[in-house]
C-alpha positions as CSV (number, residue, x, y, z in Angstrom):
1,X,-7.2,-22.3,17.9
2,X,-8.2,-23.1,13.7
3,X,-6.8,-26.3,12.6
4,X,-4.7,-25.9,9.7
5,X,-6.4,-28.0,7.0
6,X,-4.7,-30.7,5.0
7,X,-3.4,-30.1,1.7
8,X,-4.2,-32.4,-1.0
9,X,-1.1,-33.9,-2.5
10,X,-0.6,-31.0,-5.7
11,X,-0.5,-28.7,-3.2
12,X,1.7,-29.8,-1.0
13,X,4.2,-30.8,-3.5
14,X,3.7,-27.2,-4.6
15,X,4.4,-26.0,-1.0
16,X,7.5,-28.2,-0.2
17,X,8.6,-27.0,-3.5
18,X,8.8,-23.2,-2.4
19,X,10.0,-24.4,1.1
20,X,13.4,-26.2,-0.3
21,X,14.3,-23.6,-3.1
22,X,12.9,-20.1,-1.2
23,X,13.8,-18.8,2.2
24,X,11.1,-18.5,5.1
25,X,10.4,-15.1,4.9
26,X,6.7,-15.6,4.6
27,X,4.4,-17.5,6.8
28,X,1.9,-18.0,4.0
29,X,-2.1,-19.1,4.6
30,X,-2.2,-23.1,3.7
31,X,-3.3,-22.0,0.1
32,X,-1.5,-22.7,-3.1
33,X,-3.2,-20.2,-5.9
34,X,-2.9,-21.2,-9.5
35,X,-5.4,-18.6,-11.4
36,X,-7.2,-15.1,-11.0
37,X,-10.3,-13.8,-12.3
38,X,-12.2,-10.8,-11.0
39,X,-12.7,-10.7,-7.2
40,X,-11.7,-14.3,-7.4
41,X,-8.7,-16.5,-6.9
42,X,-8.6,-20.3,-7.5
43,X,-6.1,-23.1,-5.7
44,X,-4.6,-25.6,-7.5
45,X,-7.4,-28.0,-6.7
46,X,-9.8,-25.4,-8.0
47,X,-11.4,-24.4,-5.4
48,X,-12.6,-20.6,-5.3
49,X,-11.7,-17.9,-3.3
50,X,-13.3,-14.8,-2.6
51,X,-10.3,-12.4,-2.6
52,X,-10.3,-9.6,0.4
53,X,-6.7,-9.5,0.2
54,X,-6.4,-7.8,-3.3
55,X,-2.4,-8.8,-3.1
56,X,-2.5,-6.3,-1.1
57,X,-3.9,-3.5,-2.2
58,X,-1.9,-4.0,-6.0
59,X,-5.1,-5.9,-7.2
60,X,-7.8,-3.2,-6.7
61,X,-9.3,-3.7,-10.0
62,X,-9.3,-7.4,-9.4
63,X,-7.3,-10.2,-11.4
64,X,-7.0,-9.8,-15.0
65,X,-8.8,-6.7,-15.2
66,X,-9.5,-6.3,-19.5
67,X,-8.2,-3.1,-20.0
68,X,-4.8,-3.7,-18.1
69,X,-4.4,-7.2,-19.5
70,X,-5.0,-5.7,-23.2
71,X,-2.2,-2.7,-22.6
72,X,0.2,-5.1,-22.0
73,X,-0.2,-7.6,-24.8
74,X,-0.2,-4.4,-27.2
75,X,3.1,-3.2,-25.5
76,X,4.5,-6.7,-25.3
77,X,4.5,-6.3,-29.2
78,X,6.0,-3.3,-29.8
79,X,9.3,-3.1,-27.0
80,X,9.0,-3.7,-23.0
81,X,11.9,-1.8,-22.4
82,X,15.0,0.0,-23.6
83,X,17.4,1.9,-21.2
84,X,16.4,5.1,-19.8
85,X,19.7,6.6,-21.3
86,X,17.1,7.0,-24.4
87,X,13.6,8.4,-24.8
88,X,10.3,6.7,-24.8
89,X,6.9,7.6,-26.0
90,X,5.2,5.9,-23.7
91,X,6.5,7.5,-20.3
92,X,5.3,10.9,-20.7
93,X,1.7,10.0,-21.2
94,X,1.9,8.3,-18.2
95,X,3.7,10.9,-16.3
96,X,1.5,13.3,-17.8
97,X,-1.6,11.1,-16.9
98,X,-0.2,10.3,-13.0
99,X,0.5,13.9,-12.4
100,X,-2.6,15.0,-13.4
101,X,-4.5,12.6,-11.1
102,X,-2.6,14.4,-8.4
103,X,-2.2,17.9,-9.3
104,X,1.2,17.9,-9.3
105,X,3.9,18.5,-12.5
106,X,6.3,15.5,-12.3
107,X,6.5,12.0,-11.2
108,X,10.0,10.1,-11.0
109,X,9.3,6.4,-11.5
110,X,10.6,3.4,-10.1
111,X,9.3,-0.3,-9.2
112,X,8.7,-0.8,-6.3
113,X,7.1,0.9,-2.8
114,X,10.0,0.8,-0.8
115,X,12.2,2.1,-4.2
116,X,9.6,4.7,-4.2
117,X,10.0,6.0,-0.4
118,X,13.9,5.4,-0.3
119,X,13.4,8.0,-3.6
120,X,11.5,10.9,-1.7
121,X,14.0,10.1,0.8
122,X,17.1,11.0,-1.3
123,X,15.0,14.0,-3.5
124,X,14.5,15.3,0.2
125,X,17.7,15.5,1.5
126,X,19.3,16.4,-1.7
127,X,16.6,19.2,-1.3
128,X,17.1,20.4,2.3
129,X,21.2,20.3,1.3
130,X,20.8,22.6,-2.1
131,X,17.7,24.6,-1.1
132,X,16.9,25.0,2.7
133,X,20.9,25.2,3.3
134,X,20.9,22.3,6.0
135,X,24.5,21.4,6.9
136,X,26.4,18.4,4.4
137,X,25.0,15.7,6.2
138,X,23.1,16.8,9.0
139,X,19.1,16.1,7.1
140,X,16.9,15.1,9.4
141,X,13.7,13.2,8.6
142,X,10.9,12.1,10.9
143,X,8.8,9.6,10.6
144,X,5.7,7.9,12.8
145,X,5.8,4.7,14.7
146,X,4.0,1.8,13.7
147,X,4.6,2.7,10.1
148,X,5.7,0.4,6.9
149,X,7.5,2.5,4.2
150,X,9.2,-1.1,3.0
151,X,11.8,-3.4,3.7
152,X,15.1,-2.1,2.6
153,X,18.1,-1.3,4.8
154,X,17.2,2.5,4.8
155,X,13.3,2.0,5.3
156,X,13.7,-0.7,8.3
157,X,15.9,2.0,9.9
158,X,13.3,4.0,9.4
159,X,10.8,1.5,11.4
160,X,10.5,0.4,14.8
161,X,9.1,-2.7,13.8
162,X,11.3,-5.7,15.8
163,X,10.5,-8.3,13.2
164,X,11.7,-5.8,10.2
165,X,14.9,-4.5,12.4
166,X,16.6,-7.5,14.4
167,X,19.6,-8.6,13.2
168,X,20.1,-6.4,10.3
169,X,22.1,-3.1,12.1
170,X,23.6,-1.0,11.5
171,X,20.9,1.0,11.1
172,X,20.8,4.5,8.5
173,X,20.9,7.2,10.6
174,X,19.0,10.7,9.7
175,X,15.8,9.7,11.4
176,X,13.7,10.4,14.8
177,X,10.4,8.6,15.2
178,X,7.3,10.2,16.8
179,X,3.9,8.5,17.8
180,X,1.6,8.8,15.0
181,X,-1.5,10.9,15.5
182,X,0.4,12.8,17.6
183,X,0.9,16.2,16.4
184,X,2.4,18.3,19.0
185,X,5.3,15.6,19.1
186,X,5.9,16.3,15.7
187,X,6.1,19.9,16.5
188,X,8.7,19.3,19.3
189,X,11.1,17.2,16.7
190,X,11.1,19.8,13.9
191,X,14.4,21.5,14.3
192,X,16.8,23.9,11.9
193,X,17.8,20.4,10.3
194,X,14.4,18.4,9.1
195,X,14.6,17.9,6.0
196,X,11.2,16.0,5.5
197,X,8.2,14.4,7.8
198,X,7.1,11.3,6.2
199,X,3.6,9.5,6.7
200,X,0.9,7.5,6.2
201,X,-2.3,9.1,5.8
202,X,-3.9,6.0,7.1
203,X,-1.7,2.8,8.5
204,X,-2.3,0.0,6.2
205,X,0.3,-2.8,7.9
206,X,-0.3,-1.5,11.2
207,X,-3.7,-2.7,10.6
208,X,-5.6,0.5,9.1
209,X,-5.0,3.0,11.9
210,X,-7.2,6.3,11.1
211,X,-5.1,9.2,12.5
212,X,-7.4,12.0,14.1
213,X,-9.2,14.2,12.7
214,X,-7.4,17.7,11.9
215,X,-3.9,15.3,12.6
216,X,-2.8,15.8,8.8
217,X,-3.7,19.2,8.1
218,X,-1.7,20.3,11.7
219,X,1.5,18.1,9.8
220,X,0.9,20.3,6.9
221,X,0.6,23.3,8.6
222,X,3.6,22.7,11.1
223,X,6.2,21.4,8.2
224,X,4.8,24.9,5.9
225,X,5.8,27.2,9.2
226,X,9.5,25.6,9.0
227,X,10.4,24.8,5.6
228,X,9.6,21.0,5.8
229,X,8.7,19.1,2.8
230,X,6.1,16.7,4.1
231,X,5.8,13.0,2.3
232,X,2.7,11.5,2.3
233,X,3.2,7.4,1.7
234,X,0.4,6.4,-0.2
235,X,1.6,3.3,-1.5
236,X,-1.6,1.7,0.0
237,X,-3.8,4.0,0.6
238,X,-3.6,5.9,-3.3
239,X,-5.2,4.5,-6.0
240,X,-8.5,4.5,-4.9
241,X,-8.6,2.4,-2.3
242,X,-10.0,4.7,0.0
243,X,-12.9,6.2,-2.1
244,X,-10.3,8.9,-3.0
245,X,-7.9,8.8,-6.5
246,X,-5.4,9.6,-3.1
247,X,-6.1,9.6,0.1
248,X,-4.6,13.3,0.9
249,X,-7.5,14.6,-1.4
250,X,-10.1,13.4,0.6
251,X,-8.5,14.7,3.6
252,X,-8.0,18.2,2.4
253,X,-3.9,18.2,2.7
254,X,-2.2,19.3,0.2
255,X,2.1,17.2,0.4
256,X,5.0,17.7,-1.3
257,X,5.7,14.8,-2.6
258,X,3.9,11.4,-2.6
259,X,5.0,7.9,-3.0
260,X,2.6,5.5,-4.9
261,X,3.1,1.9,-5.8
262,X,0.8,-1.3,-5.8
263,X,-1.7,-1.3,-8.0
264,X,-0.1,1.4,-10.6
265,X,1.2,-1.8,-12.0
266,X,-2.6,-3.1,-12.6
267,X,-1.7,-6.4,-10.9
268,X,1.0,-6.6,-13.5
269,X,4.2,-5.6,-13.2
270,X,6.1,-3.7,-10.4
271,X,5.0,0.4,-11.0
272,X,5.9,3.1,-8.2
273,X,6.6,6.6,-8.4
274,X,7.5,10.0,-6.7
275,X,5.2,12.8,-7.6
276,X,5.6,16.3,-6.6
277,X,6.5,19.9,-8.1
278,X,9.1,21.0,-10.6
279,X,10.7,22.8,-7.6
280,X,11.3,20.2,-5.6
281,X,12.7,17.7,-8.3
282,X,15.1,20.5,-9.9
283,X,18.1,19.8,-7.4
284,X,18.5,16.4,-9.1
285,X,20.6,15.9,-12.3
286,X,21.7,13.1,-14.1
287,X,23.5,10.7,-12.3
288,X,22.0,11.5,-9.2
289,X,19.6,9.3,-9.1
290,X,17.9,6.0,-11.3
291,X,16.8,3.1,-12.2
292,X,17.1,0.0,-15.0
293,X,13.4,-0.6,-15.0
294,X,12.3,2.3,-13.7
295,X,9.8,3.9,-16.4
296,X,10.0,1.0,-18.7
297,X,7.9,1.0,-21.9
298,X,5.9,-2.2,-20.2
299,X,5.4,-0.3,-16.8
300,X,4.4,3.0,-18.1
301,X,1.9,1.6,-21.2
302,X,0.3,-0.7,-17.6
303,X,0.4,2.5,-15.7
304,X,-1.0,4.4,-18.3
305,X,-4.0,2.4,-18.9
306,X,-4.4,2.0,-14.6
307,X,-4.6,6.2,-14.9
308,X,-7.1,5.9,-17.4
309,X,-9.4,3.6,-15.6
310,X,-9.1,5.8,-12.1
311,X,-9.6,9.5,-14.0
312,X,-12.8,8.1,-14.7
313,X,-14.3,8.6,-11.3
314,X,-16.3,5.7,-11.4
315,X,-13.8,3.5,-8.9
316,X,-13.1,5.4,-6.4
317,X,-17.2,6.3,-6.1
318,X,-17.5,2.4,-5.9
319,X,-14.8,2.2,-3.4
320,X,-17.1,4.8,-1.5
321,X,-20.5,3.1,-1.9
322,X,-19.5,-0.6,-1.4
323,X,-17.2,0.1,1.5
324,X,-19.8,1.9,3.7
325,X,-21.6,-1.3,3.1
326,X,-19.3,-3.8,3.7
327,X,-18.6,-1.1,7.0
328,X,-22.2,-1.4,7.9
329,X,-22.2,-5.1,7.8
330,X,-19.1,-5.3,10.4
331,X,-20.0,-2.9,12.8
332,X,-22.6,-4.8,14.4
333,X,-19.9,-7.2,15.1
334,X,-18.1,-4.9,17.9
335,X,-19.3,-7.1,20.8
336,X,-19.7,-10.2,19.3
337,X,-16.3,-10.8,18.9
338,X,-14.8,-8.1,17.2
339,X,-13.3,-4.6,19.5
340,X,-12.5,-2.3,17.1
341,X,-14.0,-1.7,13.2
342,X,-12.0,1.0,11.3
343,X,-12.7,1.7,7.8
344,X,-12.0,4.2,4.6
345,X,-13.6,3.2,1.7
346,X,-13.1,-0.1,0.3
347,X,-10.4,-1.3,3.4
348,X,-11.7,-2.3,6.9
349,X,-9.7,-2.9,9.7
350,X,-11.2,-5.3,12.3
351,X,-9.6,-6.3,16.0
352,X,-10.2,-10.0,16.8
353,X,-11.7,-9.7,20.6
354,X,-8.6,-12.4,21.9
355,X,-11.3,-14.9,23.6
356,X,-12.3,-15.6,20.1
357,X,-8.9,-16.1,19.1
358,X,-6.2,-14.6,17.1
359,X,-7.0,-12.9,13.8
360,X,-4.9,-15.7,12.0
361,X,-7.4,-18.2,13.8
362,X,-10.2,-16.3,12.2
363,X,-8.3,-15.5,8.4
364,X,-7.8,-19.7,8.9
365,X,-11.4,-20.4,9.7
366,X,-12.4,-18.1,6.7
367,X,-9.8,-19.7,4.5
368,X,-12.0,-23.1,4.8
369,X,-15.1,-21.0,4.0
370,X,-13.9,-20.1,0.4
371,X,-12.4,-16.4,1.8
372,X,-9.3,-14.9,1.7
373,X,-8.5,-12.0,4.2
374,X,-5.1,-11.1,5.6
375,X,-4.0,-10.7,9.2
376,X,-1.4,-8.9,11.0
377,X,-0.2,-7.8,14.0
378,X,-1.8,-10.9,16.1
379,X,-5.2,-9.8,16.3
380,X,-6.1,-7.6,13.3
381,X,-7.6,-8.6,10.2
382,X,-7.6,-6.1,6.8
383,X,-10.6,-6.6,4.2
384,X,-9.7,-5.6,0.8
385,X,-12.0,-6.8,-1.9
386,X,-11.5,-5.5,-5.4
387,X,-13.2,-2.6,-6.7
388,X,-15.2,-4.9,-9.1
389,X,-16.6,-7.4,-5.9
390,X,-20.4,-6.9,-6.2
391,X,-23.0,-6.0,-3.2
392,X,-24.1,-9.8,-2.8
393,X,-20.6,-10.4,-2.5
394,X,-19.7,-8.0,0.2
395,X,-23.2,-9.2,2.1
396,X,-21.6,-12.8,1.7
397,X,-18.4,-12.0,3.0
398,X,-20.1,-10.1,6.2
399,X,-22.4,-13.4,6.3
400,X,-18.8,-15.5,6.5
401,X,-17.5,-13.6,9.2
402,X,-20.1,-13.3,11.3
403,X,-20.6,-17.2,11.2
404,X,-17.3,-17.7,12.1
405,X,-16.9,-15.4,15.0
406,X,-20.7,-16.7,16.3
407,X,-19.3,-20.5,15.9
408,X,-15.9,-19.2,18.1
409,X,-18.4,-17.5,20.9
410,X,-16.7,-18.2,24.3
């Protein structure tokens, strides 16, 4: 097992701080950050971190990335927000700019992830009542097991997930679970009453599970054949995160609607959204369906200038390049104390071999290195540098890991 290293005396008044005031609903690394920069994060000591954790996934251009940073001081001068019961001219250039990145016509926004997928859950019900003529009531959607789609009531009873479900039935109904990767299960739950299949094109909390290949396209093809809208979650995986502005481009699939989140907001602010076709978004009206800070002037002008940055090309192809590096330095490692390496651009999935210990062991023993990575699910640790982390840096961060797991060698 890691030892859990002291904290000086600033931090741990820092961390009994957050302990008396804030519930335990975190079981955060023995780090107390007090400043960004770049790939980097400092503690309140100032030691430096190398930052593979990229808050997950909503820091993908790093900490105080220029162009993000100035949006928001221009927009911080003019208005932040005013009630969506009025116009703003900031929200359609970002719509305009969002949809474009995805080839769709509209994009309803909202904060956060989960607000996002409890959206495309509403739009497609609503949908499958006005339009498919599915019985008041009676929607179906299906979802995948292992998958995180958030954390409110609806999107836990969505989740088989133990941690995210005990003690907080009753559950929503509406929804049947199939194993992901699995396509012919997802054929056999289809009936007259799905309203929607919802997925993620890669699992990002279940530790970056890769469906497949030809998994996504069948989903696409089976939901086309019976009138299904299919949802693709890319709350983590859009972006560019994976080398891909989404990750259903890369993959050739073409959903109905999509959920982003995370780093829309630049590391900023809270910035999600539903995009999809006119078609689809015409059986809402007003009333049906909103939010107070939904499309604020602060949001959209930070999600703007995020769009900006990624219809340049230039990220994603960095994503691409650095990732198959960082990729080709972990692979080796299968043997040596790592079982499985999965990666898509810029996000690598490792599995911690258990005689070396668990991956928090390891995200512990890489903590006292000066490196910040994230584990979950016991043995499964997620790299996710920023976009700007350089090529000595990814080498270094290969270097750290295979120290440690060579130092842990049974």
């Amino acid at each position: 097992m890691a030892v859990t290293p002291a904290l000086s005396p600033a931090a741990q008044a820092a961390v009994d701080l957050v302990d008396e005031y804030t519930p335990h609903n975190y079981a955060p690394l023995p780090i107390v950050i007090a400043r960004g920069e770049g790939a980097y994060v400092w503690d309140v000591d100032g030691k430096r971190y190398l930052d593979c954790m990229a808050a997950l996934s909503s820091v993908n251009f790093g900490h105080g990335f220029p162009a993000f940073t100035q949006a928001a001081i221009e927009q911080l001068g003019r208005v932040t927000i005013a009630t969506r019961a009025t116009n703003s001219d900031v929200l359609g250039p970002f719509a305009k700019a969002l949809t474009a990145l995805a080839g769709k016509d509209m994009v309803l926004p909202m904060n956060t992830g989960a607000e996002a997928n409890e959206t495309a859950i509403k739009v497609a019900r609503k949908w499958a009542y006005r339009v498919k003529g599915v019985p008041e009531g009676q929607a179906k959607i299906i979802g995948m097991r292992g998958n995180f789609h958030g954390r409110t009531t609806t999107m836990v009873s969505l989740s088989d997930d133990p941690l995210a479900r005990d003690g907080f039935a009753p559950f929503t109904p509406g929804f049947e679970l199939v194993d992901y990767g699995d396509a012919d299960a997802a054929a056999a739950a289809i009936d007259e009453h799905t309203a929607a299949v919802i997925v993620e094109p890669i699992q990002g909390e279940a530790g970056i599970r890769i469906p497949p290949a030809g998994y996504l396209q069948r989903l696409r093809e089976l939901t086309r054949e019976a009138n299904v809208l299919l949802i693709f979650d890319e709350v983590q995986t859009g972006m560019g995160r994976t080398g891909e502005t989404f990750r259903f481009q890369g993959e050739g699939v073409e959903p109905d609607l999509i959920t982003v989140g995370k780093t829309l907001g630049g590391g900023i602010v809270p910035v999600s959204g539903v995009i999809g076709n006119r078609e689809i978004f015409e059986v809402l009206e007003p009333g049906n369906h909103g939010s107070t800070f939904g499309g604020n002037h602060f949001a959209a002008a930070i999600g703007k200038a995020v769009c900006d940055e990624l219809a340049t090309g230039t990220w994603q192809a960095r994503a691409r390049e650095l990732g198959a590096r960082l990729e080709a330095g972990i692979r080796p490692l299968l043997d040596a104390g790592a079982t499985d390496v999965r990666a898509a651009g810029l996000w690598v999935g490792v599995d911690i071999d258990p005689a070396y210990g668990t991956g928090k062991d390891i995200a512990l023993d890489l903590l006292e290195r000066g490196l910040l990575v994230k584990d979950t699910h016991g043995i499964t640790l997620r790299f996710a540098p920023p976009f700007v982390v350089t090529e000595d840096e990814i080498d270094w961060i290969v270097a750290q890991f295979s120290e440690v797991l060579a130092a842990r060698r049974p």
